[in-house]
Each structure stands twice: as structure tokens, then as C-alpha cells.
C-alpha positions, -999 to 999 in steps of 0.1 A, spaced: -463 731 -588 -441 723 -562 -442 688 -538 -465 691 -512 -447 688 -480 -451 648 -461 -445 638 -429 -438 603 -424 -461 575 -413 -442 573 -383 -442 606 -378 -480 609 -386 -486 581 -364 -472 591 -332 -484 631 -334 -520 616 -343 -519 594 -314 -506 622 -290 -529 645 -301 -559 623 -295 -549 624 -260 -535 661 -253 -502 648 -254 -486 673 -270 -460 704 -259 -464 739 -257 -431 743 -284 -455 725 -310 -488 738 -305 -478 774 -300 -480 807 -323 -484 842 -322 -509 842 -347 -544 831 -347 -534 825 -388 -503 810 -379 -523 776 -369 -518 749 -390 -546 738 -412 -536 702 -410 -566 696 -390 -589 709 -415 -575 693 -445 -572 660 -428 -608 657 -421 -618 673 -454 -593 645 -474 -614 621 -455 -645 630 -468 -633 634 -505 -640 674 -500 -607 684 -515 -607 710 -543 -593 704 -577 -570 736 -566 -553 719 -540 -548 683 -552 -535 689 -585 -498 685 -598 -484 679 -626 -460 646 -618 -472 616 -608 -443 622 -585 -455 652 -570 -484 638 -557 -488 631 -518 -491 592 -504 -521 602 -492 -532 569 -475 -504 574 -452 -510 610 -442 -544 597 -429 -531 576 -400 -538 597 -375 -573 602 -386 -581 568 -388 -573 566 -356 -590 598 -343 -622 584 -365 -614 548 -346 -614 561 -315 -642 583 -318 -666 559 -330 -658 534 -300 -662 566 -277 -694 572 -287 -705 538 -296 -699 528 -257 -720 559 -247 -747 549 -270 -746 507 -263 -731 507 -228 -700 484 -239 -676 485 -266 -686 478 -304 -652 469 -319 -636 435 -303 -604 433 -301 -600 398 -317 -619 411 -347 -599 446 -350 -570 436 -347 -575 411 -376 -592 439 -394 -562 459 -390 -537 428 -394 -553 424 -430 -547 462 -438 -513 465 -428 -505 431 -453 -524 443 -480 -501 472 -481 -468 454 -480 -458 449 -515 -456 484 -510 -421 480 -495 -409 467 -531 -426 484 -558 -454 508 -568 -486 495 -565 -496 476 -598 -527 500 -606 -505 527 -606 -476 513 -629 -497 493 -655 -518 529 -657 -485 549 -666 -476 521 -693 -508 529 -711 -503 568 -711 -468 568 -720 -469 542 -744 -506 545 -757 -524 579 -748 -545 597 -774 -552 627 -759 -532 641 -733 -559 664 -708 -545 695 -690 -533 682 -654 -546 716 -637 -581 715 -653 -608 717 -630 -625 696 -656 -604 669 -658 -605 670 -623 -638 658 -626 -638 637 -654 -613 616 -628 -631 618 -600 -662 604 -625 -639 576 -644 -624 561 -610 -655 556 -590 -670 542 -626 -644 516 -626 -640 513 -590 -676 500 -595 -672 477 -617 -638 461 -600 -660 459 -572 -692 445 -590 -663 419 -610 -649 407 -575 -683 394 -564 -693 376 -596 -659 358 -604 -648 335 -578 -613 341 -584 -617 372 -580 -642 369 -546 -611 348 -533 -596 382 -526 -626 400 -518 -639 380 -494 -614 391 -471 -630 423 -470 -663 409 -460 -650 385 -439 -657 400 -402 -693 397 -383 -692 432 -373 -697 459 -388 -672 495 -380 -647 514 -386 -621 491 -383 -635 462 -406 -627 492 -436 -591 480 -431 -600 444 -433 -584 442 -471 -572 414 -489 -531 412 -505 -542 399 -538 -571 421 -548 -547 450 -560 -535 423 -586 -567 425 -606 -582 458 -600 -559 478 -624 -575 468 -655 -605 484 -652 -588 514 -650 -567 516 -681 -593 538 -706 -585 567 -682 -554 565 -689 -559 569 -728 -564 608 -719 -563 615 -684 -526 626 -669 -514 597 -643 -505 623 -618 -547 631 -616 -556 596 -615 -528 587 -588 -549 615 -563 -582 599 -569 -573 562 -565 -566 576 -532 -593 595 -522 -616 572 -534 -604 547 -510 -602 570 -483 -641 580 -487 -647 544 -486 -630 546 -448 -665 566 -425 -695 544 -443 -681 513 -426 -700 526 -391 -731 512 -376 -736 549 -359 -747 569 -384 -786 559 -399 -793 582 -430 -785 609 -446 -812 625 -463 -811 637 -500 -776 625 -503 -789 588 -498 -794 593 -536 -762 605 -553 -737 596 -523 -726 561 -508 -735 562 -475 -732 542 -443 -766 529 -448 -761 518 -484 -727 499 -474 -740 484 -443 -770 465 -469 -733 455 -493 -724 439 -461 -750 423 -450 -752 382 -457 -790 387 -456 -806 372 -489 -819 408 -502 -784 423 -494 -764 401 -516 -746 414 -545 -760 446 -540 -748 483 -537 -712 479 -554 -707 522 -552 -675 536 -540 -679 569 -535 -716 572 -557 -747 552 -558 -760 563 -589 -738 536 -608 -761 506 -589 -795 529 -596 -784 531 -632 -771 490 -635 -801 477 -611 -776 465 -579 -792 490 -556 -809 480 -527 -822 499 -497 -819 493 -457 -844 469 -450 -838 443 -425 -812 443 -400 -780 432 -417 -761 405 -404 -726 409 -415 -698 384 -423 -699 356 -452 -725 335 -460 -702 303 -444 -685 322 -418 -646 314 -420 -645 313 -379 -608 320 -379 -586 353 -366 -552 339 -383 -543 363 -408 -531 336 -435 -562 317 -430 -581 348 -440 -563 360 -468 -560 320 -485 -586 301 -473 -609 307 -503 -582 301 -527 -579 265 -512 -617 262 -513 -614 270 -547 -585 243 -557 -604 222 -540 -638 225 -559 -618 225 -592 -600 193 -583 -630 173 -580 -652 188 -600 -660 169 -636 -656 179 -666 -634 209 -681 -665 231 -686 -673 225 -645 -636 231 -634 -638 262 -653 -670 276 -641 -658 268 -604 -634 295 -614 -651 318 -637 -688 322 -625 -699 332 -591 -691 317 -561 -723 302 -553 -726 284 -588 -732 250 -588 -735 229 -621 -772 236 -638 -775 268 -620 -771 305 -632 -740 323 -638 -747 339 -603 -761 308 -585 -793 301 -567 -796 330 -536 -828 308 -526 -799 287 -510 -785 314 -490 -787 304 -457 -815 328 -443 -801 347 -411 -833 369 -393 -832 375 -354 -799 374 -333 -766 359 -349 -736 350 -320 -703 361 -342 -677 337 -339 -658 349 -304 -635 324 -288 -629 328 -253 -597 343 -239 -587 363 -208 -584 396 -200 -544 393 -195 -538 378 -227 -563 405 -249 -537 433 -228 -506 412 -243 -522 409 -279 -531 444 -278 -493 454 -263 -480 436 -293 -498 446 -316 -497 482 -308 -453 478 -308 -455 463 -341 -473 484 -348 -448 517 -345 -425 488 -361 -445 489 -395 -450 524 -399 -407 529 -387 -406 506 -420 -427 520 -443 -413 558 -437 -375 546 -441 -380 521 -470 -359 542 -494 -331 537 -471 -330 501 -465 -317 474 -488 -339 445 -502 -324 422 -477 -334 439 -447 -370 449 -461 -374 410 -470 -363 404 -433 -386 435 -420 -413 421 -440 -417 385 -430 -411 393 -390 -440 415 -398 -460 383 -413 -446 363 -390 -461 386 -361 -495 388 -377 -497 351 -377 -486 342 -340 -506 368 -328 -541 359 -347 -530 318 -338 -535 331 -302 -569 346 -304 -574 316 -317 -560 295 -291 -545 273 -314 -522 246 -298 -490 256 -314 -492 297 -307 -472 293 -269 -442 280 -290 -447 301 -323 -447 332 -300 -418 324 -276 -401 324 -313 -412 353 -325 -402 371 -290 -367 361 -296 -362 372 -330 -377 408 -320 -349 408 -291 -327 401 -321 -335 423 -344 -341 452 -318 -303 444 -304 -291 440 -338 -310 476 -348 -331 465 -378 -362 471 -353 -363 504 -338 -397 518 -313 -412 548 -314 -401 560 -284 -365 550 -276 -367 559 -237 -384 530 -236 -367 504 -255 -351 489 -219 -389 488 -206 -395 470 -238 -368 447 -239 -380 432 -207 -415 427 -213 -402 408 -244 -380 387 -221 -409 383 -194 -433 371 -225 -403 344 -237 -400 330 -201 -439 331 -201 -444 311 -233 -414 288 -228 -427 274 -195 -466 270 -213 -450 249 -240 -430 232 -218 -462 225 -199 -477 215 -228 -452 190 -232 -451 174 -203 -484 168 -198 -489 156 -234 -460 133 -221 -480 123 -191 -511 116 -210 -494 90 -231 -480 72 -201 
């Protein structure tokens, strides 16, 4: 079967985003045939969904098969901007904050960076097993083992899942997920670095029979399903409440409400939490977020902070047998209590909660959101050129990228330190867009950019050296 044809992210990114606003030329968008439209449309929305035939999303090399993930950008988007279209008509005001979306999105675009140096763990520890270890090799273009795929991944997609909320060490990465008080589309990106480290062990019996280029297209697709449920718009859904995930059943997984924890661990299916007992209905409003909210917007913070809590806990904890259970058994144990701990010390949350939502002008959400939207175009440039860049400059691409993430999310935060963090940061973007290692997505306006960056130095430099002198002052 031959390679299905892939645009790049950047690419994707910046016809998605034109499209969304009728931004686009009459060279492009015209044909002289009604059948001469492109179906990209069609597919896109369908891949979103998980309606994709076995037809169309078979092939038989692993090499063959379509990143997926990245063709979606523009719907995510589309589905992004959608939702907070209709979720102001419905409220009256917006329902995604920019403080907590832009961390959401902040946590997605680091989760995927170790894509820059290697294929994703799952994937390689999976293609070990078959080549080394397979029993039975299935036909790659059989509808049934298709199937059997789409079956085994969402099987053991709920068991990492079920795994990552009753082992601590592995809720360390999880709870990054879980981590914002709201509750939309953009909190599906909210994912943690470290949790692809430990998923791809529960999916190594498929690969005792099932070809890696099959399991490669449902990895994918059943992340991408995962993408719609995380909306507050959509109530029920009928007779597929019992087969299908839905928003309703995701909104209870959630929820920080006692009766929603450690419930409804489906990816794509309920049926697995009907069949194991972890299902439970809508009930009470959900309150979202963690149990101890983490009250932070700095990416690092986000990521680590549990891992801290843990060393922490293990440190002064006594006994061997403690230390270990710190790590092993849920993270709510406490010594004499269940594996799982004691919900009955859940905090109880009923009524109105007030997320955590520092206060910050108007002027300086416009700058984090201008930054955010040129890095942006940054990432994406990266990720769509990697093959042609050394290690050097992807290690360089990489951290500025971190380094970006965390100035930014330090001033949502209003941290002390962010004016001189960001006047930093400025200056190494002027660098590395002069030095071209940093290229934007539109290149009329790199001189439009260039001064804004130089405006935003002079801006921070004089607010640290404010800082400074009255700090100076005060101890006087």
C-alpha cells in the first residue's frame, strides 16, 4: 500500500487556522469539479471521532502509517474554537481562561517533545516484542485484526489508565492531566512528559500477534477520541452512554467529588469499567481539579511537583515497608489504611468552588497570548523540519521552547522573578531569529516581530530595574 500523503504540522497549522477564519485564496479552494474537492474535511472530523474504516487506515509498515496526532492540528483548533463560540453564546462569557489553556496547551506541547529525538517508547518497546518474540504474525489488511486492535488497545489503555491512579508513582505523571479546575477542550492537552514512560507495558501481548504497523494507527486514534469528551457542552448521549465513553462519563473521571474518584478509567469504551466495577454515573455536579489543588500555572511546577511530594513522603516516612507503600499503593494511602486509602477523607466539595485565578491585566493576558501564539508556529516549524536539523540545534530548539513555557506560566503567576526571566528569554529569541534557528510562520512579518520583541525587552528591563530600585529603597 503506498504512504499516505502528510502535510506538515506547520503546514497543517497555518491552513487550519486560515480556514477557521475564511482566510484562504481562490488558487486553493478552487476546482472544476464538484468531485474534485478534497475530502480532507471529511476525514479530519471522521479521524476525530475514531470513525475511520479498517480500509483506509491499514498499511503494511509501521512506516507507512500517518503521524496522525499531527494531522489533527487544525481540528483541534477548529473543535477549540468552536466550543468557546458556542460556549459564550450559551454562558454569556468565555469558558476556557486563558491562564488555564494556555498551561493546558503548554503541558501538551512538552509531553510531545521527546518526540524531537526518538520514537515514542510504546511504539519501540512494541516492535522489540514482535520482531524478536511474535507467535503468530496476523494479516496487516484484515478487517479482523483491525478489530482485534482496536479491542486490545482500549483494553490496555484501560488498565494504564486504571494503574496511573492506584500507583503513586505512577499518579505523579497522571496528575498532570487532572490537574486544571476546568473542565474543556483544551484541558485534553493538559498531558504529563513522563507518563509515556510507563504506559508501553501494558501493551506488549498485542504485540505477540498483532502487526506493529496496526497497533501504531490505533495508539493514535485512541488518543484522538479521547480529544471531544473533555467538553462541559454536550449532556448525554443516549444508548451510546452504554458501550461508548462519553463526555458525561469523563466529566464524573474528572470530577474531585468523593463518588467520582477512581472511577470511569475507559478510553474510547465504557464497558471495560461496567465489566471491572469502576463505573459510575453523572450524579452531582463535578468539581474538577485535584483533591489538593496544586494552585500553580508554571509548567515545571505541574509536571514535578508530585514527584517532590512523593520524595518527600518517602524521606520521612518509617520503616522500609512505609517508604515503599508511599511509592507503590495509592496516593491517598496512609499507614493502616487500604491499598487505595480512606475516600471518607476526601475533602467534600458540594456548592460553588472559586478555581485558583490570580489577577492580571488585560495588556499582559494580550502579551501572554502573543507569545504564546509565536511559539507557537515556532514548535510546530520544529517539529515538521526535525529530520533536517542536527542534535545540537534540536537540544537548543528544545530548551528555548521549555525555557518559554516556564517564563510565560511564571507570569500568570506573577512570580517576582518573571520581568527578568522574560527580558531573557526576549533576547535569546532575537538571537536565535537573527541567527535563523527560529523561523515564523509568516516571514512578512518577521520585522513587525522583531520589534515587539525589542518593545517587550525595554518593557521588562525597566520593571526589573524598578524592582530593583525600590527593593534598594526599602532597605534604606
Amino acid at each position: 500500500m503506498a504512504r499516505a500523503e502528510v502535510e506538515t504540522p506547520a503546514v497543517a497549522l497555518t491552513q487550519g487556522v486560515r480556514m477557521m477564519f475564511y482566510l484562504v485564496t481562490p488558487n486553493e479552494t478552487s476546482f472544476r469539479h464538484v468531485e474534485e474537492v478534497p475530502d480532507y474535511v471529511n476525514k479530519g472530523v471522521r479521524m476525530m471521532f475514531y470513525l475511520v474504516t479498517p480500509n483506509e487506515t491499514s498499511f503494511r509498515h509501521v512506516e507507512e502509517v500517518p503521524d496522525y496526532i499531527n494531522k489533527a492540528t487544525p481540528f483541534f483548533i477548529g473543535m477549540l474554537l468552536l466550543e468557546l463560540v458556542l460556549g459564550w453564546a450559551k454562558t454569556g462569557g468565555p469558558i476556557i481562561r486563558i491562564n488555564d489553556g494556555a498551561t493546558s496547551i503548554s503541558a501538551g506541547m512538552l509531553s510531545r517533545l521527546p518526540q524531537l529525538f526518538m520514537r515514542s517508547l510504546e511504539l519501540s518497546s512494541y516492535m522489540y516484542i514482535w520482531n524478536n518474540h511474535r507467535v503468530l504474525e496476523l494479516p496487516w489488511d484484515s478487517p479482523w485484526t483491525w478489530w482485534l486492535a482496536f479491542l486490545g488497545v482500549d483494553f490496555g489503555y484501560y488498565w494504564v489508565h486504571r494503574f496511573a491512579h492506584e500507583l503513586n508513582i505512577l499518579w505523579a505523571a497522571h496528575q498532570v492531566h487532572h490537574s486544571s479546575e476546568d473542565y474543556n477542550l483544551s484541558t485534553a492537552l493538559r498531558q504529563s512528559l513522563t507518563q509515556q514512560y510507563a504506559s508501553w507495558f501494558f501493551y506488549l501481548p498485542l504485540a505477540l500477534a498483532v502487526p506493529p504497523s496496526v497497533f501504531a494507527v490505533h495508539i493514535q486514534f485512541n488518543l484522538l477520541y479521547q480529544f471531544w469528551i473533555h467538553t462541559e457542552l454536550i449532556t448525554h448521549l443516549g444508548p451510546l452512554e452504554w458501550v461508548m465513553n462519553t463526555p458525561s462519563h469523563h466529566r464524573v473521571h474528572h470530577g474531585r467529588n468523593r463518588y467520582c474518584i477512581d472511577k470511569n478509567y475507559g478510553g474510547t469504551l465504557i464497558i471495560w469499567d461496567r465489566i471491572f466495577g469502576t463505573f459510575a454515573p453523572e450524579g452531582d455536579k463535578v468539581i474538577y481539579g485535584l483533591t489538593k489543588p496544586i494552585n500553580t500555572f508554571e509548567i515545571l511546577s505541574v509536571q514535578f511537583q508530585h514527584y517532590l511530594y512523593i520524595g518527600q513522603t518517602v524521606w520521612n516516612a518509617h520503616g522500609i515497608k512505609n517508604k515503599l507503600s508511599y511509592i507503590f499503593k495509592g496516593p491517598s494511602w496512609r499507614p493502616g489504611q487500604p491499598r487505595l486509602g480512606d475516600h471518607k477523607e476526601i475533602p467534600k466539595v458540594i456548592g460553588v468552588v472559586t478555581p485558583y485565578n490570580p489577577a492580571w491585566s488585560m495588556v499582559l493576558q494580550a502579551y501572554v497570548s502573543l507569545q504564546f501564539l509565536l511559539l507557537l508556529t515556532i514548535y510546530n516549524d520544529v517539529l515538521a523540519t526535525k529530520a533536517m536539523l542536527s542534535q545540537q540545534t534540536l537540544l537548543l530548539m528544545a530548551g528555548y521552547i521549555i525555557f518559554t513555557l516556564t517564563s510565560l506560566g511564571l507570569i500568570i503567576d506573577q512570580r517576582p522573578n518573571a520581568g527578568m526571566l522574560e527580558m531573557l528569554r526576549c533576547v535569546l529569541f532575537l538571537g536565535l531569529h537573527r541567527s535563523g534557528n527560529v523561523k515564523v510562520a509568516f516571514p512578512a512579518l518577521s520585522m513587525l516581530i522583531e520589534v515587539f520583541l525589542w518593545l517587550s525587552v525595554l518593557h521588562w528591563a525597566l520593571q526589573t530595574l524598578g524592582k530593583l530600585t525600590e527593593g534598594k529603597n526599602k532597605q534604606h
